[in-house]
C-alpha positions as CSV (number, residue, x, y, z in Angstrom):
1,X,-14.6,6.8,23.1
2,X,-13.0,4.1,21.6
3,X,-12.5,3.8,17.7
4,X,-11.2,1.1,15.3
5,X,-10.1,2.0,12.1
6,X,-11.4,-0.7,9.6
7,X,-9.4,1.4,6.5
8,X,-6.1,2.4,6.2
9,X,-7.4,5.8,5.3
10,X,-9.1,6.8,8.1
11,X,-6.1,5.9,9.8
12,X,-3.5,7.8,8.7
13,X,-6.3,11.3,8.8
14,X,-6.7,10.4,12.6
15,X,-3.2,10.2,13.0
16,X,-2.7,13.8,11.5
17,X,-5.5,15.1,13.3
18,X,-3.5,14.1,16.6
19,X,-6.2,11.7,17.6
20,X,-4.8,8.2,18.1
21,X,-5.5,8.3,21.5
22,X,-9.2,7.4,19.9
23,X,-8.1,4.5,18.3
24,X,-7.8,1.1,19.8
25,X,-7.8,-1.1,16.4
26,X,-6.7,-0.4,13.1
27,X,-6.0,-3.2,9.8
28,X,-3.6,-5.3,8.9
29,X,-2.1,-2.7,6.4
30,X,-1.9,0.5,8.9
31,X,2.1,1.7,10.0
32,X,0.2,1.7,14.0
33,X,0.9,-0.4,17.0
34,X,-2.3,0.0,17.7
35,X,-4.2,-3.9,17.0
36,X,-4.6,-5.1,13.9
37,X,-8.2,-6.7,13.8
38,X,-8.6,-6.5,10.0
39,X,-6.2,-9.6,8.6
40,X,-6.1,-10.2,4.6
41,X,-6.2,-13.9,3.3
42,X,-3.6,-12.9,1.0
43,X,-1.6,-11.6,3.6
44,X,2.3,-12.3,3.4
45,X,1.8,-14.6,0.1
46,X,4.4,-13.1,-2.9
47,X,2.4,-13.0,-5.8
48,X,3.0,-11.5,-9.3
49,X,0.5,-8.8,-10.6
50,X,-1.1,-11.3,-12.9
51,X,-1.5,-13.9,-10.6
52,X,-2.7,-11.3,-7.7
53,X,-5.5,-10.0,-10.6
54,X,-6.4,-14.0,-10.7
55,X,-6.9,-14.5,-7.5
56,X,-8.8,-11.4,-7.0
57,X,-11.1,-12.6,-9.6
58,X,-11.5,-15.4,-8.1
59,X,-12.2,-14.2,-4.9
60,X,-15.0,-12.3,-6.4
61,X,-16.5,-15.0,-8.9
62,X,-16.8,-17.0,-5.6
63,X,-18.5,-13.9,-3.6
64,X,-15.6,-14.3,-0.8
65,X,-14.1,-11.9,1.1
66,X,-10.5,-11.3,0.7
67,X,-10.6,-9.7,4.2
68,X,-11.7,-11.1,7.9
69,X,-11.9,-9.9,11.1
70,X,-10.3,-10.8,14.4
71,X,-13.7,-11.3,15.9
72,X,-11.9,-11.9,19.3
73,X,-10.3,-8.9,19.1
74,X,-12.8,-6.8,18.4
75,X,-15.3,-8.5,21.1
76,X,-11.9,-7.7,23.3
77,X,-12.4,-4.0,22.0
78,X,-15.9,-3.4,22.0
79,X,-15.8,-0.1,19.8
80,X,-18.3,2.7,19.8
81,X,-17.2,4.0,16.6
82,X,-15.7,1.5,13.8
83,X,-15.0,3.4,10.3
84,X,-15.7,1.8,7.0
85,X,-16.1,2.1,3.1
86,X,-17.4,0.8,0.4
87,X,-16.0,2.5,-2.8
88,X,-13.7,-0.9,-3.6
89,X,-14.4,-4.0,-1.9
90,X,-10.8,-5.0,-3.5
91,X,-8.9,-2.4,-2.0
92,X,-10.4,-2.7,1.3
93,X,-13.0,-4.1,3.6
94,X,-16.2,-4.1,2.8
95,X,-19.5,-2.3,4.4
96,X,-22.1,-5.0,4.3
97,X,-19.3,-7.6,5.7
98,X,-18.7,-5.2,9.1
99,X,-22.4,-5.3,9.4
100,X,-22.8,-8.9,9.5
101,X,-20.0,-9.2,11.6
102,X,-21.2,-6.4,14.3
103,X,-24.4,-8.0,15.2
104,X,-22.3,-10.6,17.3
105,X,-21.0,-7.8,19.5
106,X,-23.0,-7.4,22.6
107,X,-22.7,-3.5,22.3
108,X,-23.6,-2.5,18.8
109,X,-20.8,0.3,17.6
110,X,-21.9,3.6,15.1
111,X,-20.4,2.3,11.8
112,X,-19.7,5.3,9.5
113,X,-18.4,4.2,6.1
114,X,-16.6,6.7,4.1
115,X,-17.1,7.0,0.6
116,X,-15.3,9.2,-1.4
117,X,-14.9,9.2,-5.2
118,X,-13.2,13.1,-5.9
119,X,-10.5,14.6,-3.9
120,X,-13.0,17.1,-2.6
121,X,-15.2,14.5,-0.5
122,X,-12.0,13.2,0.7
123,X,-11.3,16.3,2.9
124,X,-15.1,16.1,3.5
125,X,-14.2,12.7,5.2
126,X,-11.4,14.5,7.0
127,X,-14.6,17.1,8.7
128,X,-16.6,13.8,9.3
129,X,-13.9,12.0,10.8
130,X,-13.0,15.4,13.3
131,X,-16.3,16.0,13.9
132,X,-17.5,12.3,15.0
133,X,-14.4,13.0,17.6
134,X,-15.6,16.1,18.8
135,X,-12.8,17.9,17.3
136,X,-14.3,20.3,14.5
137,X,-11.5,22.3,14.7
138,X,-8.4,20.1,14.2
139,X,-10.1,19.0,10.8
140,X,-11.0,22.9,9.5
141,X,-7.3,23.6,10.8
142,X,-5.6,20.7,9.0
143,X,-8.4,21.5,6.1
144,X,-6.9,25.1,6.0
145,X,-3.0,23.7,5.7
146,X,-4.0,21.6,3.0
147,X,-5.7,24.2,0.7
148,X,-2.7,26.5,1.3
149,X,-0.7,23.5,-0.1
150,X,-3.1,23.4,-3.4
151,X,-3.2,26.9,-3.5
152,X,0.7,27.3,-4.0
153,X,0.8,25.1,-6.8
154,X,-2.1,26.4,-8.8
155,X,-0.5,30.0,-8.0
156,X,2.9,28.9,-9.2
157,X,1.4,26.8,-12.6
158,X,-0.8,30.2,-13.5
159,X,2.3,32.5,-12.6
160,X,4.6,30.7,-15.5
161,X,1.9,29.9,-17.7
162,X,2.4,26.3,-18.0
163,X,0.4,24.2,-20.2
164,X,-0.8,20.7,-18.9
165,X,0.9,17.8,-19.6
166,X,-0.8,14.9,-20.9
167,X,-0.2,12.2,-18.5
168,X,-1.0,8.4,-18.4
169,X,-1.3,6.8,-14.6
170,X,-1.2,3.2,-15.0
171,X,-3.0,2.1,-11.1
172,X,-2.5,-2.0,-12.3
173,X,0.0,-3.4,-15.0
174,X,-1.1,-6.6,-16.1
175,X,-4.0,-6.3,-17.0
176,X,-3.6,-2.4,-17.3
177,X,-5.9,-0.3,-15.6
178,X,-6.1,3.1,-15.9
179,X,-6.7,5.9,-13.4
180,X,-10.4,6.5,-11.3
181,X,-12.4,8.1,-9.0
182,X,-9.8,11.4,-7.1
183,X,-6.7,10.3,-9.1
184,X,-7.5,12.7,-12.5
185,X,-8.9,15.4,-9.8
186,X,-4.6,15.1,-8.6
187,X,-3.7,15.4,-11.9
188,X,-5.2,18.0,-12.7
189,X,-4.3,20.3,-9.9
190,X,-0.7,19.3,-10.5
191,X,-0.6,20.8,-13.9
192,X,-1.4,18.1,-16.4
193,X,-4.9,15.7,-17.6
194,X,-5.3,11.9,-18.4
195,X,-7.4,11.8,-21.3
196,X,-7.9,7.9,-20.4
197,X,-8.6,8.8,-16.6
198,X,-12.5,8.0,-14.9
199,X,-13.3,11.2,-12.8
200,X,-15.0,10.2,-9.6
201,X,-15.9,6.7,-10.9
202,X,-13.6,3.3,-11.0
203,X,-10.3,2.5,-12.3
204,X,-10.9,-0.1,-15.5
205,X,-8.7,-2.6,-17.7
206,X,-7.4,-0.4,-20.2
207,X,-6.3,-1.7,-24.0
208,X,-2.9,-1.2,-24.7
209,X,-4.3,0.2,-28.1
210,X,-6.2,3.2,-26.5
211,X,-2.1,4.1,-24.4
212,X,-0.7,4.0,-27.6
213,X,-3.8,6.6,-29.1
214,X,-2.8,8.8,-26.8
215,X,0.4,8.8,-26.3
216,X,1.0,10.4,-23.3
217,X,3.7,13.0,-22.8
218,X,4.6,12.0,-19.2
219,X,3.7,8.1,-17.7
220,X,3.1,7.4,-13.6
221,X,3.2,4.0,-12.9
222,X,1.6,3.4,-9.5
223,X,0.1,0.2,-8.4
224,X,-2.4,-0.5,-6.0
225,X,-0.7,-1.2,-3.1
226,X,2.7,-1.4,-4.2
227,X,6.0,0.3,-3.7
228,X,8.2,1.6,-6.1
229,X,10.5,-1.7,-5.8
230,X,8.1,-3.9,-6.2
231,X,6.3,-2.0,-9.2
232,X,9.5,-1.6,-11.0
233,X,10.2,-5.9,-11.0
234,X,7.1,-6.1,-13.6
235,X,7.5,-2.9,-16.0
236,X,9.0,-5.2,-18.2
237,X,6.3,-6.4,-19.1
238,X,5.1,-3.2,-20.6
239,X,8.3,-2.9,-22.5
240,X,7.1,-5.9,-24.3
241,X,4.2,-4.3,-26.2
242,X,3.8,-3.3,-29.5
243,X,4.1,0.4,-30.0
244,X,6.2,1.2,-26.2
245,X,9.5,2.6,-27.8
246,X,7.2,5.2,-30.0
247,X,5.8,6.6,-27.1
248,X,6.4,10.1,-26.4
249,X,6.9,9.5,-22.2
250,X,9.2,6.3,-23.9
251,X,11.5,8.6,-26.0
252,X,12.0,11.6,-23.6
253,X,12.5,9.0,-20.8
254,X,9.5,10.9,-18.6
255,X,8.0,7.0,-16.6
256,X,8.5,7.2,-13.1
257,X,7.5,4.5,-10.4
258,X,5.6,5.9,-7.6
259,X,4.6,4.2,-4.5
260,X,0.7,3.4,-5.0
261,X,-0.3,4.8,-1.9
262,X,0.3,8.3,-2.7
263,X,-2.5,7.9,-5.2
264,X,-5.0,5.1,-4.7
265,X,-5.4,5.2,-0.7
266,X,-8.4,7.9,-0.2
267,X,-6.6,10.2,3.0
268,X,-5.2,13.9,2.7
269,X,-1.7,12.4,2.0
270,X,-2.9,12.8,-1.6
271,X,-1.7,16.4,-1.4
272,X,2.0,14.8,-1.0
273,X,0.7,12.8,-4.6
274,X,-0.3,16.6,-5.8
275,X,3.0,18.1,-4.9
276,X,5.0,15.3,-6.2
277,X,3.1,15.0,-10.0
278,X,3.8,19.0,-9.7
279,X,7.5,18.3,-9.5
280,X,7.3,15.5,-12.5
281,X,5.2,16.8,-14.9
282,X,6.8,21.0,-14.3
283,X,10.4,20.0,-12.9
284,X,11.6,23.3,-13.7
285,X,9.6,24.8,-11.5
286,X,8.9,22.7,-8.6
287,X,10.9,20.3,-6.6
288,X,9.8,16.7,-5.2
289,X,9.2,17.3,-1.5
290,X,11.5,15.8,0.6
291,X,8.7,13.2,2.4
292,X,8.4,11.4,-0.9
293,X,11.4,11.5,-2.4
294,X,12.3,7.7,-1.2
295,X,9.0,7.0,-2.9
296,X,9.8,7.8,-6.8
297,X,12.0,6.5,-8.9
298,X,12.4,7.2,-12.9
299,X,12.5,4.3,-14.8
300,X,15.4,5.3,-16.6
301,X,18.1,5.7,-13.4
């Protein structure tokens, strides 16, 4: 069976599951040798996070595709099962796009798009992606691992009683945009709640006005799609804004810089997100795992 991975999600689930020897094309974005038929036309340009939000726009205004696919490549390929989604046409490849460009292949492949919006359909993906390899039990075992990993925390923040924090996750600076779809539901079972979070539905420009209303005990900064060294070159530009040194995250120096990934990319690794909010929002009582620790930084070191 051959597979192509057309998100960088699937991905890194059938890399956990200990089924790469499946995959035989992946996207431009995945940490595989495995080909890379998904390019991005933005691919290798250094943009800002204004001028990246432009050309987005753009992009969208115009109805074009900010992704392509090596059609040559994937003729080469000739895949029987090709993974998709379509909760963010932004964040990934589209759906409808893989469809249109399937009918050219000879062989038509099973296109399953994934389409999570809480952290609970996300481990249903994980089942899916198992079961369309004939490998039920690798996901319900790497299902079971993952609980455990929830369990412990929720065990831990019930034990000692801790109240949630009230946290602000800024997923785009300029313009701000707040938190969506699983992000509160990883808040949440980390100990704390965004009161300007969108359960299960998209992440949306934000006024500075309704950060200030709520003034936020502890504030992630986590990017689409960036790391923490490249988030941390345009935080300035928060500092600019009326109201920022009133804060209560400002004042108690609680803003960290987190890589986006552990957040806004839909695979089980948002458990390492869990465990590491843990350790932020309760550090008293939890440490940052030792994975991600080269992928946080506070603000204030």
């Amino acid at each position: 069976m051959k597979v192509c991975s057309f998100l960088p999600a699937a991905t890194s689930m059938i890399y956990e599951l200990g089924l790469e020897e499946y995959l035989y094309g992946v996207t431009f974005e995945c940490p595989s040798d495995k080909p890379k038929v998904v390019r991005y036309h933005l691919e290798g340009k250094k943009l800002t996070s204004v001028e990246i939000n432009d050309t987005v726009k753009e992009y969208m205004d115009a109805d074009k595709n900010l992704y392509y696919v090596d059609l040559e490549l994937l003729h080469e390929i000739q895949p029987d099962i090709i993974f998709t989604q379509h909760v963010c046409n932004v964040c990934q490849i589209g759906t409808s796009y893989v469809e249109e460009v399937v009918k050219s292949l000879p062989k038509k492949p099973k296109i399953i798009p994934l389409v999570p919006h809480r952290l609970d359909d996300i481990y249903e993906n994980l089942l899916l992606i198992a079961s369309e390899l004939n490998e039920e039990a690798k996901g319900q075992v790497r299902l079971t691992e993952l609980k455990k990993r929830e369990m412990h925390i929720a065990e831990k923040l019930r034990d000692n009683n801790l109240l949630p924090k009230k946290v602000m996750l800024i997923e785009w600076i300029e313009p701000i945009f707040n938190c969506g779809h699983w992000i509160p539901d990883q808040i949440e079972r980390a100990g704390g709640y965004d009161p300007l979070g969108n359960p299960g539905g998209h992440s949306r420009p934000t006024e500075w006005e309704a950060v200030v209303a709520s003034n936020p005990e502890v504030i992630v900064i986590a990017p689409c799609g960036f790391t923490p060294e490249r988030a941390i070159q345009e935080v300035s530009r928060l500092e600019q804004k009326q109201g920022w040194s009133e804060l209560s995250a400002v004042r108690d120096q609680q803003i960290f810089i987190v890589d986006g990934d552990l957040f806004t990319r839909p695979s089980t690794t948002l458990v390492e997100g869990i465990e590491l909010l843990a350790a932020l929002l309760h550090p008293k009582h939890f440490d940052i795992p030792a994975g991600v620790r080269d992928k946080v930084v506070s603000y204030y070191i």
